[in-house]
C-alpha positions as CSV (number, residue, x, y, z in Angstrom):
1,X,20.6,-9.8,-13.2
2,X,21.6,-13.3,-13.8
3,X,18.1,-14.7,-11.7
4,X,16.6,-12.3,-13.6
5,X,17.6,-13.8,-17.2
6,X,17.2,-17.5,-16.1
7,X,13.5,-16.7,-15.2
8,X,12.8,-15.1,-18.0
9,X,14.4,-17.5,-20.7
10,X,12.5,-20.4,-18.7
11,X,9.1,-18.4,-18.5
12,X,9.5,-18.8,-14.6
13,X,8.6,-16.4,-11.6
14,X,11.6,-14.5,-9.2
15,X,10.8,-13.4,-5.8
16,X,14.1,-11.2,-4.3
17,X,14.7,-9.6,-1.4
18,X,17.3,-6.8,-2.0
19,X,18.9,-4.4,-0.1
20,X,17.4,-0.8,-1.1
21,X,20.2,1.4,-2.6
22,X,21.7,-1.7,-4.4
23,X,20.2,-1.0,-7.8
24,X,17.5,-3.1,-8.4
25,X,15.2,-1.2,-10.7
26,X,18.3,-0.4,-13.0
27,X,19.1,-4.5,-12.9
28,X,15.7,-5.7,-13.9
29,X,15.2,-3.4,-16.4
30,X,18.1,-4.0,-18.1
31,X,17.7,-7.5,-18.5
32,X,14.0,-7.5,-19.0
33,X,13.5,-4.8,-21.4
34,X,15.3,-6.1,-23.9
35,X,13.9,-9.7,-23.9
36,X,10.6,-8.0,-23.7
37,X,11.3,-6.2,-26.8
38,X,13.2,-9.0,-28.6
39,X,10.5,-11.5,-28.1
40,X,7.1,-9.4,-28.0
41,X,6.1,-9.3,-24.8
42,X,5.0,-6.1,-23.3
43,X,6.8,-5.5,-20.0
44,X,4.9,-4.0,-16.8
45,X,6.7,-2.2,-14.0
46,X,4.2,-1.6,-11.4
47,X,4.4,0.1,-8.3
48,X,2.2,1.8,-5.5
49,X,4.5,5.3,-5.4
50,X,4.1,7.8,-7.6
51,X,7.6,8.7,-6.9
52,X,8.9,5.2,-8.6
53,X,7.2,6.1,-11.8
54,X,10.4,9.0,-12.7
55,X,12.8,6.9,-11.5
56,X,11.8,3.8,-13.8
57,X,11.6,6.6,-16.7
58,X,15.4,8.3,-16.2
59,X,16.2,4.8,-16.2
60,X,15.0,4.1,-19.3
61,X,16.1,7.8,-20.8
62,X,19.8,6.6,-19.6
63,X,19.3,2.6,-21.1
64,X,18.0,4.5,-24.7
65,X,21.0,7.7,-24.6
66,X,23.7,5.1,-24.1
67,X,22.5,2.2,-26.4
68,X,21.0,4.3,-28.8
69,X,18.0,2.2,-28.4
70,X,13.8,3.5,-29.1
71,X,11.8,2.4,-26.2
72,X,8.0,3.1,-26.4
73,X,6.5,3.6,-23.2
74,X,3.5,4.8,-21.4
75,X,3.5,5.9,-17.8
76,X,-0.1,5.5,-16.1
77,X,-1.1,6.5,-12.7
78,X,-4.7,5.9,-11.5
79,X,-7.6,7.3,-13.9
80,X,-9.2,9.8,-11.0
81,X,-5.3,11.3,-10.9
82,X,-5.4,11.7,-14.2
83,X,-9.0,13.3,-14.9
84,X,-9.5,16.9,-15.5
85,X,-12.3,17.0,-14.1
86,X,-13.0,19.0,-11.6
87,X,-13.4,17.9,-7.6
88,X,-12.8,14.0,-8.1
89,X,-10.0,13.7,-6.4
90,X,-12.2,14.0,-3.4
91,X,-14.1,10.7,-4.7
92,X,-13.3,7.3,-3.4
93,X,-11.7,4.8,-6.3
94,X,-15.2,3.5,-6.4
95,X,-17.0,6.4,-6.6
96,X,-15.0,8.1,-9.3
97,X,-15.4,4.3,-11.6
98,X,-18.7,4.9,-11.9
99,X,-18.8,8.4,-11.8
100,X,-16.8,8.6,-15.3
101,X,-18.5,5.3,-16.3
102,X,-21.7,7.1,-16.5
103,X,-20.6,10.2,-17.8
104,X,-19.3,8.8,-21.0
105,X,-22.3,6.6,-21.4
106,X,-24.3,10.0,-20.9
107,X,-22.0,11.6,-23.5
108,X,-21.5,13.8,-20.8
109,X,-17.6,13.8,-20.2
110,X,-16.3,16.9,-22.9
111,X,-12.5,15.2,-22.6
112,X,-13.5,11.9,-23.7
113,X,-15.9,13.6,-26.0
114,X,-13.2,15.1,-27.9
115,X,-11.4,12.4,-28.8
116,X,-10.8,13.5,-32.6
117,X,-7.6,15.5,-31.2
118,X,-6.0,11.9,-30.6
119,X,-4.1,11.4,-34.0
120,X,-2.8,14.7,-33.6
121,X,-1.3,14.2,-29.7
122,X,-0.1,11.0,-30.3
123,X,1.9,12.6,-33.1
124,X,2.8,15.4,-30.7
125,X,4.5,12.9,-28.2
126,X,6.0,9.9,-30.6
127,X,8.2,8.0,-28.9
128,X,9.5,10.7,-25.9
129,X,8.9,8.2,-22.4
130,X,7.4,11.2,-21.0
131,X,5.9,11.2,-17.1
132,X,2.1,10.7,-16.8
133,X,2.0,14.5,-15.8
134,X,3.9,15.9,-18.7
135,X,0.8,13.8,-21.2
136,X,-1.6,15.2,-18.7
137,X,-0.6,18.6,-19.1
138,X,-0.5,18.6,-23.1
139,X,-4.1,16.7,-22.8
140,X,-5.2,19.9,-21.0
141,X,-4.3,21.8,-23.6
142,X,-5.7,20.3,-26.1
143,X,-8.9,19.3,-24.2
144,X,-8.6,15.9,-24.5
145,X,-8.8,12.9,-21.6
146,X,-5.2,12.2,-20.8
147,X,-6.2,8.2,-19.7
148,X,-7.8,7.5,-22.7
149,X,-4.6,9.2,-25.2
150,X,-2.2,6.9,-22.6
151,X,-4.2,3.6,-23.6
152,X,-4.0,4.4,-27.3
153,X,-0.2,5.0,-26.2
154,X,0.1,1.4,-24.6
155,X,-1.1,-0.4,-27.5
156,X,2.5,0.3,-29.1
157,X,4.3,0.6,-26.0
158,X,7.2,-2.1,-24.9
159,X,7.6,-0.6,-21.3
160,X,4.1,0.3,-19.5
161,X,4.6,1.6,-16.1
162,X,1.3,1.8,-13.9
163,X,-0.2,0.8,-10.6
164,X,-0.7,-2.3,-8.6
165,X,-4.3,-2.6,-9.2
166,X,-4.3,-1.7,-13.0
167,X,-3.2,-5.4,-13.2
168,X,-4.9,-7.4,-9.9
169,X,-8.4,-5.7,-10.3
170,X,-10.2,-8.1,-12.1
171,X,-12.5,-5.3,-13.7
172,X,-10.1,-2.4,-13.9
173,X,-7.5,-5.4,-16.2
174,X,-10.2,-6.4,-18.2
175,X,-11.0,-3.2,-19.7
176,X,-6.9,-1.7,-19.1
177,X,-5.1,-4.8,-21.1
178,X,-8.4,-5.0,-23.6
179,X,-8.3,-1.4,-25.1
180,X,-4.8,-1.5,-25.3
181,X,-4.7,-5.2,-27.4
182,X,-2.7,-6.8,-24.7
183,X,-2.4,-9.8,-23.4
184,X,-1.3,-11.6,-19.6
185,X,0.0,-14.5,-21.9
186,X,2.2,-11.9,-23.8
187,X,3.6,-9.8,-20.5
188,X,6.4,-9.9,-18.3
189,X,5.3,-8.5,-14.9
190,X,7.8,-6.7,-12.3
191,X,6.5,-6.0,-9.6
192,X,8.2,-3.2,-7.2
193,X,7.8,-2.8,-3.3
194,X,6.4,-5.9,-3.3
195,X,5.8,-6.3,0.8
196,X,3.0,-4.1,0.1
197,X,1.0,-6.1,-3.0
198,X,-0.5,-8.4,0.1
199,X,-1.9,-5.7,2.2
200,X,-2.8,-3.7,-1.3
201,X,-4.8,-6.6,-2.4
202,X,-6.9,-7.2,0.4
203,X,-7.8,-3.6,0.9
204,X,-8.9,-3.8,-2.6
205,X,-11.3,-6.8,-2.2
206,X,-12.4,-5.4,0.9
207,X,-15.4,-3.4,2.1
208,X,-17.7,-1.8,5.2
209,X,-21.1,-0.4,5.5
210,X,-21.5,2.3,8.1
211,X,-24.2,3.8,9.8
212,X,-23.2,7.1,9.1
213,X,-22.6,6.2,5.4
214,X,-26.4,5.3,5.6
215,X,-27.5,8.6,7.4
216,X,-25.8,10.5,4.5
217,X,-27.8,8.3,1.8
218,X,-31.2,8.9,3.5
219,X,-30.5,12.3,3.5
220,X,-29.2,12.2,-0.4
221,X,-32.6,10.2,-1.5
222,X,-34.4,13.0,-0.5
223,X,-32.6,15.5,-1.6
224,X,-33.0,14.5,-5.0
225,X,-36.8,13.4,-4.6
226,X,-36.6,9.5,-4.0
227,X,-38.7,9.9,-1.0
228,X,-39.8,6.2,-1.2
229,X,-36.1,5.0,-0.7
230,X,-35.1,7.4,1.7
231,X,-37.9,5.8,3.9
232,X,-36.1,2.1,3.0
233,X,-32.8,3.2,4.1
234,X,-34.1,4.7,7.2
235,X,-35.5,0.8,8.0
236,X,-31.9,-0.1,6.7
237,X,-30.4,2.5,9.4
238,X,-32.7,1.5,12.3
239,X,-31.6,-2.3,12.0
240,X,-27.8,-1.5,11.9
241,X,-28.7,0.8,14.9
242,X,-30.1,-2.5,16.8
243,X,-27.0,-4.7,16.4
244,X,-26.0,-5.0,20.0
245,X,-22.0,-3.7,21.2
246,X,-19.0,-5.5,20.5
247,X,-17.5,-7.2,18.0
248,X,-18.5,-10.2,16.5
249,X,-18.7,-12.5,13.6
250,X,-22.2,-12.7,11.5
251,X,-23.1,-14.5,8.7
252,X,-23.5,-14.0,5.2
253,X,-27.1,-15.1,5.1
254,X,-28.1,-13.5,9.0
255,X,-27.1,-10.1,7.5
256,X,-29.1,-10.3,4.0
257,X,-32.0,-11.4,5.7
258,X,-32.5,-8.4,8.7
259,X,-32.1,-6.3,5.6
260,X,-34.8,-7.6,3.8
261,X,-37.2,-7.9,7.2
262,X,-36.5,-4.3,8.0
263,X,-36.9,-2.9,4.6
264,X,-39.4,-5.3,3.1
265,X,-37.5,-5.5,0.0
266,X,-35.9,-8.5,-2.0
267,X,-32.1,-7.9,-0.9
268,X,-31.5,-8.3,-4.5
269,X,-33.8,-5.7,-6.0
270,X,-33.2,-2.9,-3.6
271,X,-29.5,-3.2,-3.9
272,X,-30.3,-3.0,-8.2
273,X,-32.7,0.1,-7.3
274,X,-30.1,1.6,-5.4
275,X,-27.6,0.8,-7.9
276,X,-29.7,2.6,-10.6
277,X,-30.1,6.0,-8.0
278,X,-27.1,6.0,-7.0
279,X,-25.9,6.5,-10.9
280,X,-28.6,9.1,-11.6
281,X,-27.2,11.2,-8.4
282,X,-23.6,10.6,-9.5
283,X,-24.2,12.5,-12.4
284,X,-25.4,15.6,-10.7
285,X,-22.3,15.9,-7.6
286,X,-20.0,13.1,-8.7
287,X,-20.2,11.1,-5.2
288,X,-23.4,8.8,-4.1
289,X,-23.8,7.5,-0.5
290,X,-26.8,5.9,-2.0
291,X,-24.3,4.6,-4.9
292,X,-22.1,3.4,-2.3
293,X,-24.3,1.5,-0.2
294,X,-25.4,-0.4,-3.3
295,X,-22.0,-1.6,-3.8
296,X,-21.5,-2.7,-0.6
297,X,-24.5,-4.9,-0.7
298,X,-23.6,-6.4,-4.4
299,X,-20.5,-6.9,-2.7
300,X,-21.4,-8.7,0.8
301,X,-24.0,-10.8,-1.6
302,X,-20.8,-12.7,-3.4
303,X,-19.5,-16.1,-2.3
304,X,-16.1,-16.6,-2.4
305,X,-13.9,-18.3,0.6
306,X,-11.0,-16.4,2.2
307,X,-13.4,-13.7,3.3
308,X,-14.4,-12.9,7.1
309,X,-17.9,-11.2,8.4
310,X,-18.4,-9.0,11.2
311,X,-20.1,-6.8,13.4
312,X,-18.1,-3.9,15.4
313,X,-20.3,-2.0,17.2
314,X,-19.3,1.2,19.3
315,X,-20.1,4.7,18.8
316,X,-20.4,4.0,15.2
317,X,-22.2,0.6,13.5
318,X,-19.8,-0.7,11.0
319,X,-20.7,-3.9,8.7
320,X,-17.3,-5.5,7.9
321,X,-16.2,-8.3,4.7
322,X,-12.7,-8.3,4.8
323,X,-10.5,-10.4,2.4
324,X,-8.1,-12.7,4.4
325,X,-6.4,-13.8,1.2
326,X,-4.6,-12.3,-1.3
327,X,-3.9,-14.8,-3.5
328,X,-7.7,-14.8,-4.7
329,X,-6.5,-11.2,-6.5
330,X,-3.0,-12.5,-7.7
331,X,-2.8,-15.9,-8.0
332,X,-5.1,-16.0,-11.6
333,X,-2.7,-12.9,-12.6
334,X,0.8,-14.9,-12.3
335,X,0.0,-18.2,-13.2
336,X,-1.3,-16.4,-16.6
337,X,1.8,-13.7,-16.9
338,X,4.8,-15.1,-19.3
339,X,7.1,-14.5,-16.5
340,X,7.0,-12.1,-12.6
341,X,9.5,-10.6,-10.8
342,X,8.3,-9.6,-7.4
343,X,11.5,-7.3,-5.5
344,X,11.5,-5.3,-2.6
345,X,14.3,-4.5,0.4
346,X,12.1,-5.7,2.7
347,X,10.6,-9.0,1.4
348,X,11.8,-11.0,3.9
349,X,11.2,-13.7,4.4
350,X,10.2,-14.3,0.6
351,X,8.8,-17.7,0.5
352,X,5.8,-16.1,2.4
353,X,5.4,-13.7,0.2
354,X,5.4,-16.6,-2.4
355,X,2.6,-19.0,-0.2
356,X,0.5,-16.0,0.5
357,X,0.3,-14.3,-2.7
358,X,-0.3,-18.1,-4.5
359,X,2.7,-18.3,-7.0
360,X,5.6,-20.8,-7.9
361,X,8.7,-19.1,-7.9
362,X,12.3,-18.9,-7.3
363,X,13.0,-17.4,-3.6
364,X,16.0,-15.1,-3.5
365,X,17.8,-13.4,-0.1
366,X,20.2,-11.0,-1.6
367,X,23.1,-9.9,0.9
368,X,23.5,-6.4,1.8
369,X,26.9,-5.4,-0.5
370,X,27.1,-1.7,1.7
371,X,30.0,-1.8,4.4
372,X,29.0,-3.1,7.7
373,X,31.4,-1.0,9.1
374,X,28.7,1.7,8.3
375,X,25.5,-0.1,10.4
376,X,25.6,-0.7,13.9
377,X,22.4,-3.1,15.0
378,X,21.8,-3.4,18.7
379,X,19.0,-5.1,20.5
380,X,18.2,-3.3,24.0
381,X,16.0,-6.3,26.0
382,X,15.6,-4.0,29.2
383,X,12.0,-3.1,28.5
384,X,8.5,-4.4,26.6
385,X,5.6,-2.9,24.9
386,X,4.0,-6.0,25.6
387,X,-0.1,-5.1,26.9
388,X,-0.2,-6.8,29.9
389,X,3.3,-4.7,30.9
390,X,2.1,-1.4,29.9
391,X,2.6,1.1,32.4
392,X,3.1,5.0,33.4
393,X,6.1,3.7,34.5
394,X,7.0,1.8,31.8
395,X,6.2,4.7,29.2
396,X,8.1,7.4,31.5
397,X,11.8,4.6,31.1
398,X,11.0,4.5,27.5
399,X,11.1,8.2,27.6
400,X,14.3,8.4,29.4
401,X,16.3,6.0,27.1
402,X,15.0,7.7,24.2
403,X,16.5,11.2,25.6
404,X,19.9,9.5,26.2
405,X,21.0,7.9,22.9
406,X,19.3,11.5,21.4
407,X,22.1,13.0,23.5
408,X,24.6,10.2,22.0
409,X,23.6,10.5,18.0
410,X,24.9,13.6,16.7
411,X,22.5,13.9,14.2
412,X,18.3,13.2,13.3
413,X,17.1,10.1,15.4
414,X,13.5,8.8,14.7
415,X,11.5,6.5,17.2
416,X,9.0,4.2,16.2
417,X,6.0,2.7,18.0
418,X,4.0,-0.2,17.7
419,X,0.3,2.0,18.2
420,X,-0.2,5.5,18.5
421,X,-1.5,5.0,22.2
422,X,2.4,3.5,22.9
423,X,3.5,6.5,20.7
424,X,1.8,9.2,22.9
425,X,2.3,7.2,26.4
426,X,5.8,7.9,26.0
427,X,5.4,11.0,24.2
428,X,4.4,12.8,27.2
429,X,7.2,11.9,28.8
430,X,9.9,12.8,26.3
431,X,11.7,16.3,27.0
432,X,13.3,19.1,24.6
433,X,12.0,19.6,21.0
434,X,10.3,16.6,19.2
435,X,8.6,15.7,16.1
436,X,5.5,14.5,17.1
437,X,3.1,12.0,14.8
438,X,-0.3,12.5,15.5
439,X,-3.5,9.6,14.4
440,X,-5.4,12.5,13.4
441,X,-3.0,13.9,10.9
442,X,-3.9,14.5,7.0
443,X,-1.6,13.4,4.1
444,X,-0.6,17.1,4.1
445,X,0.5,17.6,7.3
446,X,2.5,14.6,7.6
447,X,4.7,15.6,5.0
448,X,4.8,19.2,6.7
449,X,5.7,17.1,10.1
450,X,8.9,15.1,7.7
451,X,10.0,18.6,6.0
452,X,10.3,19.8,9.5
453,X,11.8,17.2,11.0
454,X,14.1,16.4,8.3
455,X,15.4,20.2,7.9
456,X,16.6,20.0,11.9
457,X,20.1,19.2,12.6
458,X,19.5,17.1,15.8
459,X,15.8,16.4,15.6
460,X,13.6,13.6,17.2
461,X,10.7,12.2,15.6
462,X,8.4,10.0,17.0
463,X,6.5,8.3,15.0
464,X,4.1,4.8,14.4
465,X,5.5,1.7,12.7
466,X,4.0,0.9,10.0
467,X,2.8,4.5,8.9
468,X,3.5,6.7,5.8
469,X,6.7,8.0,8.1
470,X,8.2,4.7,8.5
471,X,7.7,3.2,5.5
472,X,6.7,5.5,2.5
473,X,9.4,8.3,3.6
474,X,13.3,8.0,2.2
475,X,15.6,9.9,4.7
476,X,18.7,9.9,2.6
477,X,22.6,11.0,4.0
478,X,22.4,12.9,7.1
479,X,18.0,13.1,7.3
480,X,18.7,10.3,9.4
481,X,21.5,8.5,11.7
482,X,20.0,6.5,14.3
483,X,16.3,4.7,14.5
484,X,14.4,3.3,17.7
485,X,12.1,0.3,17.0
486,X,9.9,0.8,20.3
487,X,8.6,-2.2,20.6
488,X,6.9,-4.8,18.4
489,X,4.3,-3.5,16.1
490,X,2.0,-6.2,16.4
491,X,-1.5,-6.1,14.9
492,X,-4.9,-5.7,18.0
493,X,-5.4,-9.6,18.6
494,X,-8.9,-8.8,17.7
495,X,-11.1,-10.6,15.8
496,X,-10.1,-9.6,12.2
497,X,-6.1,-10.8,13.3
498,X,-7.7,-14.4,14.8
499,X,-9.6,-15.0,11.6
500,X,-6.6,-14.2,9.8
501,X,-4.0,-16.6,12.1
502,X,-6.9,-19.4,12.1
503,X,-7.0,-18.9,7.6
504,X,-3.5,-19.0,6.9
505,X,-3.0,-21.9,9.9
506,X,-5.8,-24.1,7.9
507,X,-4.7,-23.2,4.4
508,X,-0.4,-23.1,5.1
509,X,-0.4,-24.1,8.2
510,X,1.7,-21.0,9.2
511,X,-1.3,-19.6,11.1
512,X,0.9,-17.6,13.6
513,X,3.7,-16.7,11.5
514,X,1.9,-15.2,8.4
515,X,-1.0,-14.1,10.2
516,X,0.7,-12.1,12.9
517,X,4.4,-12.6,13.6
518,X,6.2,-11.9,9.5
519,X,4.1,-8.7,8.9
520,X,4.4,-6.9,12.5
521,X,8.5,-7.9,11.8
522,X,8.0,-6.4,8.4
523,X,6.8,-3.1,9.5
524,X,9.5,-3.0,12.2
525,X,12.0,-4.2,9.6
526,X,10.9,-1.3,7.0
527,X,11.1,1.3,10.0
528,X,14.5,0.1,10.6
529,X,15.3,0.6,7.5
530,X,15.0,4.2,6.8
531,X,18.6,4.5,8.2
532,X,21.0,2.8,5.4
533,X,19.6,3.6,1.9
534,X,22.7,4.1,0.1
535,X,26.5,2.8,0.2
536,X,27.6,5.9,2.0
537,X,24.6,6.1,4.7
538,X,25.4,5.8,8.1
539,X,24.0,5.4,11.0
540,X,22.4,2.7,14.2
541,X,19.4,0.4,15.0
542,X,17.8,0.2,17.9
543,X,15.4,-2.6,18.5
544,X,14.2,-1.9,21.9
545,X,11.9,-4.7,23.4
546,X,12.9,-8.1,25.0
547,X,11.3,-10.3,22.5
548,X,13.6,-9.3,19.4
549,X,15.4,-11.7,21.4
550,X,13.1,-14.9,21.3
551,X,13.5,-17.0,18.6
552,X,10.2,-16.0,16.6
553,X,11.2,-12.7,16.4
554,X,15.0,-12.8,16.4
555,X,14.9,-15.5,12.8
556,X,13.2,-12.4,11.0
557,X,15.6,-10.1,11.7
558,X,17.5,-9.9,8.1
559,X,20.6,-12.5,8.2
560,X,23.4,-9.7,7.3
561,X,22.2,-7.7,10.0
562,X,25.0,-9.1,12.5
563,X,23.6,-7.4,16.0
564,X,24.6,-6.5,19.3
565,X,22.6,-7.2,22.6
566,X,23.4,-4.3,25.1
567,X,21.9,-2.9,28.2
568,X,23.6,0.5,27.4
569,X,22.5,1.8,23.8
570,X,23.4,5.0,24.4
571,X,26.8,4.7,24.8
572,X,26.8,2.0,21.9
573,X,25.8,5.0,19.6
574,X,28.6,7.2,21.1
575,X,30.9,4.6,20.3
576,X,30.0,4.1,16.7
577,X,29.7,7.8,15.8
578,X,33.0,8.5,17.5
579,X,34.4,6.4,15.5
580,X,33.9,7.4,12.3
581,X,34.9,10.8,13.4
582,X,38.2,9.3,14.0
């Protein structure tokens, strides 16, 4: 809290790696808030879990019960979450942008269209910090697009809660901070689960053209009569179909002219034709292929560094510009913001997150204040993931070590792997009742797979690193008591992670560390820490591979964690449970 106030009183920026459980949304926000509101700055709290989103309001109904104080505040999730539309939740974020962009400039969208009942809402609500879905539901009522009532919301709010990309999307802040009269200059950002801004970003800036996403739009064009460009994009389909097998780089100018050979059209004025289609179809079934592979070629037709081309050529053709660098999303946003505050239990180490993210800030490791009497940390070096030692036999001792310190924890034990083809080479072999994570597996059934598994007494789950199980799941008490890290859960050394080492490495000179050893440590770090959430969890960490012990590894294993090396796990997790039996 006290970092907290010294940032903020010198307009500076705190990155801080806390402990989860220790408090740290209550903290900021009790320090923050009120300077916001003192000085007339408009704090946002943004996070990429819906879940947060309550939390930060009880937090606020407690701060405003106790101190008798009026905080405005308007909770916003994405736009398409929020739309009562009909069948666009099915939509890609893209998709649904310029779906509801051309249904209001069509007069076409009957919520927005009935704006007139705003007064009366806003009246309705006041000043009650209500959840996104509780103004949602009273828009319904009334007609009336929730999104647009929750801007007119903002413009008097002191506390707006929203989404990482309401603020780091160029053209979603533009419009967001516009109709709402705010400012960067005048804001205090905090931003929560930080780890995952990086990743977040450069999915955002990202973007692929497939063949089949092609296919679909030829199909689409006629559909709808545009028998002229369905025969353009079946020349753009044949030449994707030509590139040869493999994976490899192309260039930005190679790419834009096969297109224009093969469909003898100015790259330029097809991808504004298709632009143009692909708006007039949105407005009959809400999702364009022809739409989206006019994007994609606006987007592969900007110049910008920190960007990396490529072919990947299998069963599928997939065009590829991915964004190496985050900081071309973020770095714009803090240098502008009044102050940031960037937390997370698992923002380790933070300077990185600092370099990679392009912002000047105070770097903060906060101990762990739970008892260590509670966590038992062990490294077992006896076996490797590592690819060239992959084996049968390899998978089938995994399996056999797994099925002892299950026998040793007397409650829930999770395993996690560094791929899914690790996952289901030991899976195989792995005896008795399990919880099994499947690549294939929907949203849906992944929380079926955690409401199962978290509802047995002595389950085992086995699980990727990295995943929605290991990172986006809380296993509070008894859920939990012992976790496996099988392995390191490196990224492919393919191309995309090569490009990435040899960009940070000539920008930071920290190729190898930020482009490959810091985030597979931080997804095994995260997985590890599903175990101790709270002062009263307890329970044992398992990192099972020989290289937690070499030094690149071992120096991003969180400082506090104080961690034995044995070669008998199992009876390490006796030990510890027995004891606090005792």
């Amino acid at each position: 809290m006290r970092d907290v106030e010294r940032a903020l009183e010198k307009g500076e920026n705190l990155v801080a790696h806390a402990p989860t459980g220790v408090g740290k949304t209550a903290a900021v926000l009790s320090v923050a808030l009120p300077f916001a509101m003192e000085n007339g700055y408009t704090l946002f709290f943004l996070t990429p879990k819906h879940t947060q989103h309550a939390i930060v309001l009880e937090t606020v109904r407690k701060m405003m019960g106790r101190h008798g104080v009026r905080v405005r505040v308007s909770d916003f999730i994405g736009k398409q979450w929020l739309c009562l539309i009909p069948g666009v939740k099915e939509l890609s974020t893209k998709e649904f942008s310029d779906f509801c962009s051309n249904l209001k400039k069509e007069e076409k969208c009957p919520f927005y269209n009935n704006l007139k009942e705003a007064r009366a809402l806003l009246k309705e609500i006041g000043d009650k910090p209500l959840h996104s879905e509780e103004v949602k539901e009273i828009c319904a009522e009334r007609e009336v697009c929730p999104y647009e009532i929750l801007l007119r919301l903002g413009r008097r709010s002191h506390l707006i809660i929203a989404d990482y990309y309401h603020i780091f999307s160029e053209g979603v802040r533009a419009s967001f901070l516009g109709k709402m009269d705010k400012s960067l200059e005048r804001s205090i950002l905090v931003v929560d689960e930080a780890h995952n801004l990086p990743d977040r970003l450069k999915s955002l800036m990202s973007s692929v053209l497939t063949d089949n996403m092609v296919n679909r739009g030829v199909r689409e064009a006629r559909k709808f009569g545009y028998l002229d460009h369905a025969n353009i994009l079946s020349d753009l389909l044949n030449f994707l179909r030509n590139f040869e097998e493999g994976e490899y780089p192309i260039k930005k100018e190679e790419f834009m002219e096969g297109v224009e050979e093969a469909t003898e059209k100015d790259y330029f004025d097809l991808y504004e034709e298709l632009t143009v289609i692909g708006n007039e179809i949105r407005l009959e079934q809400k999702r364009s292929y022809v739409g989206s592979i006019a994007s994609f070629l606006e987007s592969w037709e900007e110049e910008k560094e920190g960007f990396f081309r490529f072919v990947k050529r299998g069963k599928r053709v997939e065009i590829h510009k991915e964004c190496l660098d985050p900081s071309l999303a973020s770095q714009e946003v803090f240098e502008r913001a009044y102050s940031s505050i960037l937390m997370s239990g698992t923002l380790s180490p933070p300077s990185m997150y600092a370099e990679v993210l392009g912002l000047k800030a105070k770097c903060v490791e906060y101990p762990n204040p739970f008892p260590k009497e509670n966590r038992r940390v062990l490294i077992f070096p006896e076996t490797t993931t590592r690819y060239v030692e992959r084996s049968e036999e390899s998978y089938r001792i995994i399996a056999d070590i797994l099925e002892k310190i299950k026998e040793a924890c007397p409650g829930n034990m999770a395993a996690f792997f560094p791929s899914y083809e690790v996952l289901e080479g030991v899976s195989k072999f792995v005896r008795g009742e399990k919880f099994v994570e499947r690549k294939e597996m929907k949203k849906r059934e992944r929380m079926e797979l955690f409401k199962s598994f978290t509802s047995s007494e002595k389950g085992l789950l086995l699980a990727v690193a990295g995943g929605s199980l290991s990172e986006g799941m809380d296993y509070p008490g008894k859920f939990l008591e012992c976790a496996v890290i099988v392995g390191i859960p490196l990224e492919k050394p393919d191309l995309l992670t090569k490009a990435r080492i040899s960009y940070y490495q000539q920008k930071l000179g920290q190729g190898w560390n930020y482009g490959y050893i810091f985030p597979a440590m931080n997804r095994a770090i995260q997985a590890a820490g599903r175990v101790i959430r709270s002062e009263s969890d307890r329970g044992v960490i398992i990192f099972m591979d020989k290289r937690y012990l070499w030094r690149n590894y071992l120096k991003c294993i969180p400082s506090d964690w104080s961690f034995r090396v044995t070669k008998n796990p199992w009876k390490e997790v006796r030990e510890f449970f027995r004891g606090l039996s005792s």
